[in-house]
C-alpha positions as CSV (number, residue, x, y, z in Angstrom):
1,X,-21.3,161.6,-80.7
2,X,-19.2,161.5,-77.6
3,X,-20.7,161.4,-74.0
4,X,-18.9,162.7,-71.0
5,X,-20.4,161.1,-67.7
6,X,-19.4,163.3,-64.5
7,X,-18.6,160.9,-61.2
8,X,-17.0,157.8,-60.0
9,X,-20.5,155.8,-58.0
10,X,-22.5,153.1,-58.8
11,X,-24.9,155.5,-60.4
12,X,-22.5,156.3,-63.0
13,X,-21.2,152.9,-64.0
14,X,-25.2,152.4,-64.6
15,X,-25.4,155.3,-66.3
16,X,-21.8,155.1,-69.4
17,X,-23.4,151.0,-69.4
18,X,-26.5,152.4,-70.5
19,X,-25.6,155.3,-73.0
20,X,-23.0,153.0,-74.2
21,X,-26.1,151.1,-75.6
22,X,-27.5,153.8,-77.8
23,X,-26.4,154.0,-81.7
24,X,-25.7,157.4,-82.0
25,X,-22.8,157.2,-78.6
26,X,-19.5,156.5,-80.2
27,X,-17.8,156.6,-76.7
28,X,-18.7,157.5,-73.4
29,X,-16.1,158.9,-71.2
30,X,-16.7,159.0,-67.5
31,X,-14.3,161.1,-65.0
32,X,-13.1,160.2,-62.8
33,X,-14.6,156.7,-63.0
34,X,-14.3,153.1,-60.8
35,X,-12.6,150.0,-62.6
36,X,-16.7,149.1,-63.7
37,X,-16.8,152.5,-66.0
38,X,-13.3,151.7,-67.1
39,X,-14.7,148.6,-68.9
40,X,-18.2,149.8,-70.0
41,X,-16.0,153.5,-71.6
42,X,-13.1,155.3,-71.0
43,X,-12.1,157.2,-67.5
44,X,-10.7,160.0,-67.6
45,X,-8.0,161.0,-64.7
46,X,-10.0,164.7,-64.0
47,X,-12.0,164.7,-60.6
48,X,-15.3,166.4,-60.2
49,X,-15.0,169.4,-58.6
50,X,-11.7,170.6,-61.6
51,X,-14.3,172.2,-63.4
52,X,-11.4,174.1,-65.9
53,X,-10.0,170.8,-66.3
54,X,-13.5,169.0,-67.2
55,X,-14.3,171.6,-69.8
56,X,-11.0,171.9,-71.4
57,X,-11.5,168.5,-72.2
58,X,-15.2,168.2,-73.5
59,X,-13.8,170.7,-75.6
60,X,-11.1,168.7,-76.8
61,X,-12.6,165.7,-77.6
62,X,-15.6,167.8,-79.1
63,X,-17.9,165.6,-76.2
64,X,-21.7,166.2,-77.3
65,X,-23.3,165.9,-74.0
66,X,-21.8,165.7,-70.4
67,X,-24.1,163.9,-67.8
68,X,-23.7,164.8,-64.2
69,X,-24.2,162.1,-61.6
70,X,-23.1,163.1,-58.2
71,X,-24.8,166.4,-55.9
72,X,-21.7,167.6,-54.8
73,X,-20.5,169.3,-58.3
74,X,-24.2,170.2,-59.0
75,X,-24.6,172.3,-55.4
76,X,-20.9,173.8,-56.8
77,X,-22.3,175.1,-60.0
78,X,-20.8,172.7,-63.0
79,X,-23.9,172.9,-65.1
80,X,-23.4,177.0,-65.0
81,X,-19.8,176.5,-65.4
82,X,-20.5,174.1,-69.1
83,X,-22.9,176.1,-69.8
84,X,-20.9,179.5,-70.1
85,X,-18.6,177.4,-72.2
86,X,-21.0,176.7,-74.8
87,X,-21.3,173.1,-73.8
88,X,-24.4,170.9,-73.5
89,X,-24.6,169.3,-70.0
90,X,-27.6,167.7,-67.9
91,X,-28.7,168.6,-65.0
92,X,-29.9,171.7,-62.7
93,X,-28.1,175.1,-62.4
94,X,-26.8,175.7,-59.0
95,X,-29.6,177.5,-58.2
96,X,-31.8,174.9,-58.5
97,X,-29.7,172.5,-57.0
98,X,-30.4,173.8,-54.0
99,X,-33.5,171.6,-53.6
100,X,-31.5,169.6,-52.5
101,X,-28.0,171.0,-51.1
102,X,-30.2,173.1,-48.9
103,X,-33.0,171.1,-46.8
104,X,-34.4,174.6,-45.6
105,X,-34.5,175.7,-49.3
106,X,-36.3,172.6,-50.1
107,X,-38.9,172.8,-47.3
108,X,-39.8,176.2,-47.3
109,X,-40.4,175.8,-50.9
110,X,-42.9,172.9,-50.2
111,X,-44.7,174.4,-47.7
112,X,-44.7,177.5,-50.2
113,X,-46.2,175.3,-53.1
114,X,-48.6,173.8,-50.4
115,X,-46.5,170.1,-51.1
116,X,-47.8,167.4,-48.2
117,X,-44.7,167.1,-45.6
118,X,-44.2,166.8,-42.2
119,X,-44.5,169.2,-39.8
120,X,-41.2,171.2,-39.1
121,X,-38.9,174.0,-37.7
122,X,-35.2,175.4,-38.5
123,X,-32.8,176.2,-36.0
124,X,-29.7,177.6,-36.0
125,X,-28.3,177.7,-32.8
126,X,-28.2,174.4,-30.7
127,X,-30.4,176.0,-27.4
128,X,-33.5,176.6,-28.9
129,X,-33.1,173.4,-30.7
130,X,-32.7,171.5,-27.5
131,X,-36.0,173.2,-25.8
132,X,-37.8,172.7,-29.2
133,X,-37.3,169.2,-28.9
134,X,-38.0,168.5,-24.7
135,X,-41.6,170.2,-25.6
136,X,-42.5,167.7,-28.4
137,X,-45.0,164.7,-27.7
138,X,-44.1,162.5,-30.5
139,X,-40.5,161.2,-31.8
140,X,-38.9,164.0,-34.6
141,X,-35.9,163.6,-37.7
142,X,-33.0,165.7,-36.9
143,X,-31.9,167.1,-40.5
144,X,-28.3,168.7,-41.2
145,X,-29.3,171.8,-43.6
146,X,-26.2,170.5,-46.2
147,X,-24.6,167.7,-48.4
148,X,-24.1,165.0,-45.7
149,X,-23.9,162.0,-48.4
150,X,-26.7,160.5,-47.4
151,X,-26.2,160.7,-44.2
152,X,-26.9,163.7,-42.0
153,X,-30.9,162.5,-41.5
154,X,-30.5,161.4,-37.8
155,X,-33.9,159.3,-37.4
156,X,-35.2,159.6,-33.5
157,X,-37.5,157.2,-31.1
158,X,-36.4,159.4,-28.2
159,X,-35.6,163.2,-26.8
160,X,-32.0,161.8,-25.9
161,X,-31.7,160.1,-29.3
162,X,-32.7,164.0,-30.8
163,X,-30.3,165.7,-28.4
164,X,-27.6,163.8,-29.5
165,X,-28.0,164.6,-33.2
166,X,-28.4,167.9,-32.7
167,X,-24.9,167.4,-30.6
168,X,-23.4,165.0,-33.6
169,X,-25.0,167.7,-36.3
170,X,-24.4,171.8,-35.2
171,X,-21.8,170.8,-31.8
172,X,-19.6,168.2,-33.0
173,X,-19.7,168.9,-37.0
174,X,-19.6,165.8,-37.6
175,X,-20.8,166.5,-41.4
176,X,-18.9,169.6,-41.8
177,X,-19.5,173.3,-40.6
178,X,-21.9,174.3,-43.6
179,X,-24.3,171.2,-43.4
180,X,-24.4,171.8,-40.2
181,X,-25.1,175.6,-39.9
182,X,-29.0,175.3,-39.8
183,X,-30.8,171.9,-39.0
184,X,-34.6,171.2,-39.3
185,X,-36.1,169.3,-36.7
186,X,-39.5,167.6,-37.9
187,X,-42.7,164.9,-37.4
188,X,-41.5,161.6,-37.6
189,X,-43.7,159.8,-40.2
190,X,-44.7,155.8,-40.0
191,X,-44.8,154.4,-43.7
192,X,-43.2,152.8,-46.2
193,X,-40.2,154.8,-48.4
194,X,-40.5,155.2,-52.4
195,X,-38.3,156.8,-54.5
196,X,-39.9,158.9,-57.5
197,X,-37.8,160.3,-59.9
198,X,-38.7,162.5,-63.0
199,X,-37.3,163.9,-66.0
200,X,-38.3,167.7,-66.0
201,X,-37.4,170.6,-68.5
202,X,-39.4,173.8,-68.4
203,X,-42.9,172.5,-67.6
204,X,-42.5,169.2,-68.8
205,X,-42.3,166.5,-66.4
206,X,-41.6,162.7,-67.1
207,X,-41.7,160.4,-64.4
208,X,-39.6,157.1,-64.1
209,X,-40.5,153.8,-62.6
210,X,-40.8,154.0,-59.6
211,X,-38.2,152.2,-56.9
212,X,-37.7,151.0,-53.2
213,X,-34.0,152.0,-51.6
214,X,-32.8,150.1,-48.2
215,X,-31.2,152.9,-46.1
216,X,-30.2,151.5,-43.0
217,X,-27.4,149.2,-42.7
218,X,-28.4,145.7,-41.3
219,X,-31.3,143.2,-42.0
220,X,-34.7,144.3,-41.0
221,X,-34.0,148.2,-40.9
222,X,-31.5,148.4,-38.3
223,X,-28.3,150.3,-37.9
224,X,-27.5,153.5,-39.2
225,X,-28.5,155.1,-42.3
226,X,-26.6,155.0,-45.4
227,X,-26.5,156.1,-48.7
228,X,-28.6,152.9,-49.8
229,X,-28.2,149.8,-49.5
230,X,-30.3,148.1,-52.3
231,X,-33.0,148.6,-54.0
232,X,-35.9,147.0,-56.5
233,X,-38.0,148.1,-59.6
234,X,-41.0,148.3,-60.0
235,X,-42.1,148.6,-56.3
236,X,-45.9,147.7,-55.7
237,X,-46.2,150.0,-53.4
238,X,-46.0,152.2,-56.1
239,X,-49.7,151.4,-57.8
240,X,-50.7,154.5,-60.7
241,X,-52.9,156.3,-58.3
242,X,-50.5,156.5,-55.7
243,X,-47.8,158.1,-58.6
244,X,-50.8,160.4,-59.4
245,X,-51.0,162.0,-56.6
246,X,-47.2,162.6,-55.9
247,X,-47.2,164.0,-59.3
248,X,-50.3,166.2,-59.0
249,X,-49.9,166.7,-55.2
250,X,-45.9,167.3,-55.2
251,X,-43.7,167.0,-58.6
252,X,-46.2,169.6,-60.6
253,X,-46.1,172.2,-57.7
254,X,-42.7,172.3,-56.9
255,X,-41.6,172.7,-60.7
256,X,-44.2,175.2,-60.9
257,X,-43.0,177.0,-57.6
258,X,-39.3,176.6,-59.0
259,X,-40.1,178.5,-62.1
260,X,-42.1,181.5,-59.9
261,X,-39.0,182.0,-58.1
262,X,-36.8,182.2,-61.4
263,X,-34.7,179.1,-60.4
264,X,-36.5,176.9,-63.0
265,X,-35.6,173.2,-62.7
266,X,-34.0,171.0,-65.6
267,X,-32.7,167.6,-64.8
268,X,-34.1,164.8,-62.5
269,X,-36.1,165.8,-60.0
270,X,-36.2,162.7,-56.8
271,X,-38.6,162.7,-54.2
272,X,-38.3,160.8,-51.6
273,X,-41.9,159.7,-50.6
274,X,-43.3,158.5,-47.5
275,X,-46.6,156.6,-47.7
276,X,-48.9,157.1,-44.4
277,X,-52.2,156.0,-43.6
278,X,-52.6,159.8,-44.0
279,X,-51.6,159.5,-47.7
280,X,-48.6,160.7,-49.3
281,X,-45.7,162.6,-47.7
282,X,-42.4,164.3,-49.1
283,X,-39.4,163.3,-46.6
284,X,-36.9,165.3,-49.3
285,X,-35.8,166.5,-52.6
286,X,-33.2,165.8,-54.6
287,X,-31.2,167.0,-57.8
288,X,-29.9,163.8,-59.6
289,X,-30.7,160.6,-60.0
290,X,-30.6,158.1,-57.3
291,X,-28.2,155.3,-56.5
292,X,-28.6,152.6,-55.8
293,X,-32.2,153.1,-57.1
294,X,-30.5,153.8,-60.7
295,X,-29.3,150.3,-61.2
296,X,-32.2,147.9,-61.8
297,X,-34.1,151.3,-63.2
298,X,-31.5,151.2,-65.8
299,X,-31.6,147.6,-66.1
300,X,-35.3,147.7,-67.1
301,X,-35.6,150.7,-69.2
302,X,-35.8,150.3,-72.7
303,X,-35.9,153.8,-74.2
304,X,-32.8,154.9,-75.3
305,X,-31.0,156.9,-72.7
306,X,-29.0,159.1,-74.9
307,X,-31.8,160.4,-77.0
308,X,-34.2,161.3,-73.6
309,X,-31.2,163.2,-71.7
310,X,-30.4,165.3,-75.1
311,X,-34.2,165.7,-74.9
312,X,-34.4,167.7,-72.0
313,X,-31.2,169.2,-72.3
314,X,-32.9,170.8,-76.2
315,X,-35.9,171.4,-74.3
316,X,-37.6,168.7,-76.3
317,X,-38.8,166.2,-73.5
318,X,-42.6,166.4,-74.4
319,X,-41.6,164.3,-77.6
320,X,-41.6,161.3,-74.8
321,X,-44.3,162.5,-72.5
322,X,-47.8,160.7,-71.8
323,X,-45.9,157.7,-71.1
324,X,-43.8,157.2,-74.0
325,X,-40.4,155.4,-72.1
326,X,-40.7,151.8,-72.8
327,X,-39.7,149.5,-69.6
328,X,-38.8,145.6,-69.5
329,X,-41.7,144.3,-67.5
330,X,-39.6,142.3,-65.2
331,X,-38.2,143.5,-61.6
332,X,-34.9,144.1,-61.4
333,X,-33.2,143.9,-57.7
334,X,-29.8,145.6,-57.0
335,X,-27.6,144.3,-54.0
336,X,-25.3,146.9,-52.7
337,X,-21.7,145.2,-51.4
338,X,-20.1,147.5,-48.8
339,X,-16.9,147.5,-47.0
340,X,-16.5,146.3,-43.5
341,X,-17.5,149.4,-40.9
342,X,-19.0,151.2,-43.9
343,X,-21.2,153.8,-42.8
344,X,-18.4,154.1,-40.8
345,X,-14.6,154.1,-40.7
346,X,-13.5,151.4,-43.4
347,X,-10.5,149.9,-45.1
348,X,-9.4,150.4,-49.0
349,X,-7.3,148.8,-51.1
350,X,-8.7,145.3,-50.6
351,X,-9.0,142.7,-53.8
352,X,-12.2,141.7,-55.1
353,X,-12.6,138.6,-56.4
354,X,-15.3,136.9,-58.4
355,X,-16.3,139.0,-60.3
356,X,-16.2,137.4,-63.5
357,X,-18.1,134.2,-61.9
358,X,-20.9,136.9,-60.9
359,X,-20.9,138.3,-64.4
360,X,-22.1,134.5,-66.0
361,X,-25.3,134.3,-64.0
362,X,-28.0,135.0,-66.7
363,X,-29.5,138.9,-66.4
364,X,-27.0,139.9,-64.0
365,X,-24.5,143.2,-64.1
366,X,-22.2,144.0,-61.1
367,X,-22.0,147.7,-61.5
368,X,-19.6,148.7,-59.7
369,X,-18.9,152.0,-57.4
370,X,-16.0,152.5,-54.7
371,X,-13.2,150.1,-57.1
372,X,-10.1,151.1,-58.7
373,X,-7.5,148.9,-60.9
374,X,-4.1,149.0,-59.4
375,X,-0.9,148.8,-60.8
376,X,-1.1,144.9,-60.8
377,X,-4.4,145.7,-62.6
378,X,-6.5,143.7,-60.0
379,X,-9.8,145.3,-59.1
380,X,-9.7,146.5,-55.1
381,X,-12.0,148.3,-52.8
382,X,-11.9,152.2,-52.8
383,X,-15.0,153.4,-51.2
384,X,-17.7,152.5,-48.8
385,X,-20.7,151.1,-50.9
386,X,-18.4,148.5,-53.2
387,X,-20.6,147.3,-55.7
388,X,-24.6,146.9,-56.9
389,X,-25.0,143.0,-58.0
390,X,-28.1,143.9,-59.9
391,X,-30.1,141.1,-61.8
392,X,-33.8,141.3,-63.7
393,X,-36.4,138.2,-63.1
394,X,-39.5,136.9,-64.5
395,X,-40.8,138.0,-61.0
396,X,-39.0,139.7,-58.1
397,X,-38.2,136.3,-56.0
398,X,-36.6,135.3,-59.4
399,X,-34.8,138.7,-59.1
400,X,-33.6,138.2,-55.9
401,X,-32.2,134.9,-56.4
402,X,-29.9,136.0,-59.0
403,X,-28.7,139.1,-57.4
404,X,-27.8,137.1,-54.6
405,X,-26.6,133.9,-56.2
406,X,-24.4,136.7,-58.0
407,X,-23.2,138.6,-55.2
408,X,-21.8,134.8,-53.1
409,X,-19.8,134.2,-55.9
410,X,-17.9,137.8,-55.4
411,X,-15.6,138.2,-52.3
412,X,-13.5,140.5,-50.9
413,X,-12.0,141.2,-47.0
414,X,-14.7,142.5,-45.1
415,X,-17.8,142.6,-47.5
416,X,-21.4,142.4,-46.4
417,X,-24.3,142.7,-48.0
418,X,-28.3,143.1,-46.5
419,X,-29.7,139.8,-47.3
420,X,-33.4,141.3,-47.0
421,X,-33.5,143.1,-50.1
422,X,-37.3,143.4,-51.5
423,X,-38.8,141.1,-48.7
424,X,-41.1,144.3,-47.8
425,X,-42.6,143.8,-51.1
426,X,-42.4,140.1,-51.3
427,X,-44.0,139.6,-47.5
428,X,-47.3,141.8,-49.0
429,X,-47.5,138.7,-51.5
430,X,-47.2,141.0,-54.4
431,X,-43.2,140.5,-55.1
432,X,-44.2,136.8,-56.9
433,X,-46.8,137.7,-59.1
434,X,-45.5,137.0,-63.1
């Protein structure tokens, strides 16, 4: 069978490496793909939102199953699109993907399925936005409504720090008119962040290991937010009680409240889970699977990839409930190497170098996400978040080491990376257990 794998991220370099490994994928194509999914399949030269032009050629290569990384094409409606066509795709209908392209969506359904989230409001007009916010005793999360990439959750400590993202968000646009159009302004919560993703078709609902992400930019959670800077598997934070409840408490009623509204879900369901002395909290939804959280999950996992996505798609995902995925049982840590000014303003075109060097340190893949090959056929920069050095260990210190033993042998103008991935985990003293 041939796979089609939507996107051109770190996510889906992870994802044509991995389906690559099943027996029954002859080829994976992804489009448009990075130089990484160039060497792990075949890219295709089509770009995400060329929905005619994607299905003309699943078509013609007779592709068995397209796999759709990014939001974006999602929130636009390419699962309906296949789907009309008589093709087989994963992920959500663009109903459903509104979970995520719409943060109102997504929290008035919470608070409709009685999910545990912080206290909030929507505006849609600046003024009362500004007056909600001078009343409030406690800091707040300024949310743009829409697809921001990651980045249109404007964390506060002050009312002039929330007046100015409302400003950046519905004044200044500064992540376009329709993300913009309505913001939620909530309770800032104190915790620690864990992702929880889940297959689901109809009412069947498998969750995946569980995963810690590094949003903000700099060592020690400083500078702005991004759309991930790194991120570790298992995370022990993440203990089975703790998933029990976000399952029972959120994943279960949400699906269920999906499938009242006629908007059932089918794909992977993220939350984004805050853990408060108060217990657990939903920060946000999303439709697709996370990056760079997909990495060292996909380094770990042991069930064959191809077989669980047709699964869901054939509405047979129960055949690998109760636990059934099969996981290495070692950590895996991802380090995500980003261009200089990245979330920022940043520079393409720049070479990368070492990669090969990084590729001979045991349990290590460099996945890559913004590259291209140019016409010289060198590897150079094209995006913001470069690559995910990703390595497994017999613990996560071991991990660590190797991701970033890796990543200094792999240079290009103007990388950084956080050196601080997993030290949350490893400064609780549970990161070194074997």
């Amino acid at each position: 069978m041939k796979v089609l794998v939507i996107g051109k991220g770190g996510r889906e370099h992870a994802l044509v490496w991995k389906l690559a490994q099943s027996p029954r994928v002859d080829q994976v194509f992804c489009a448009p793909g990075n130089a990484g999914t160039a060497l792990d399949g075949a890219n295709v030269g089509i770009e995400t939102k060329d929905f005619d032009g994607l299905i003309r050629f699943a078509k013609k290569e007779t592709i068995g199953l397209t796999v759709v990384g990014p939001e974006d094409p999602l929130a636009k409606g390419i699962v309906d699109a296949f789907q009309k066509a008589g093709l087989k795709i994963f992920g959500p209908s663009k109903a459903a993907a509104q979970i995520e392209a719409s943060k109102v969506f997504a929290k008035k359904l919470m608070r409709d399925a009685d999910v545990p989230t912080a206290e909030f409001r929507v505006f849609d007009h600046p003024d009362p936005a500004r007056l909600y916010v001078q009343t409030r005793e406690y800091p707040v999360v300024v949310k743009a409504d829409g697809l921001a990439a990651g980045k249109g959750v404007l964390v506060c400590s002050t009312t002039e720090d929330a007046m100015a993202a409302i400003e950046r968000i519905m004044v200044r646009e500064e992540f376009g008119l329709a993300a913009g159009r309505q913001i939620i302004i909530e309770k800032r919560l104190d915790g620690q962040e864990l992702s929880v993703q889940a297959l689901v078709a109809g009412r069947v609902i498998v969750p995946l290991a569980a995963a810690q992400d590094h949003k903000r930019a700099f060592d020690g959670d400083t500078g702005p937010n991004t759309g991930g800077m790194g991120a570790y598997s298992p995370a022990p934070l993440a203990t089975p009680e703790l998933l029990q409840e976000i399952e029972s408490q959120a994943l279960v009623p949400t699906v269920h409240a999906m499938k009242r509204r006629r908007v059932p879900f089918r794909g992977v369901l993220y939350a984004g889970v805050m853990a408060t002395n108060q217990g657990t909290r939903i920060l946000e939804y999303n439709c697709r699977l996370g990056d760079p959280e997909t990495q060292p999950l996909f380094m770990r996992l042991k069930t064959d990839l191809f077989e669980l996505l047709e699964a869901a798609v054939e509405d047979r995902l129960d055949d690998f409930a109760e636990g059934n995925l099969r996981w290495d049982d070692r950590p895996a840590v991802c380090v995500v190497m980003a261009s200089g000014g990245y979330p920022g303003a940043f520079s393409r075109g720049k070479v990368v170098l070492g990669l090969d060097e990084a590729a001979k340190v045991p349990d290590v893949k460099v996945f890559h996400a913004g590259t291209k090959r140019d016409s010289n056929n060198l590897t150079i920069t094209d995006g913001g978040r470069v690559l995910g050095v990703t390595a497994l260990g017999d613990t996560l210190a071991a991990a660590k080491r190797k991701a970033y033993e890796a990543a200094a042998k792999i240079h290009f103008q103007g990388a950084f990376y956080r050196k601080d991935i997993g030290d949350r985990a490893l400064q609780s003293g549970e990161g070194d257990a074997p």
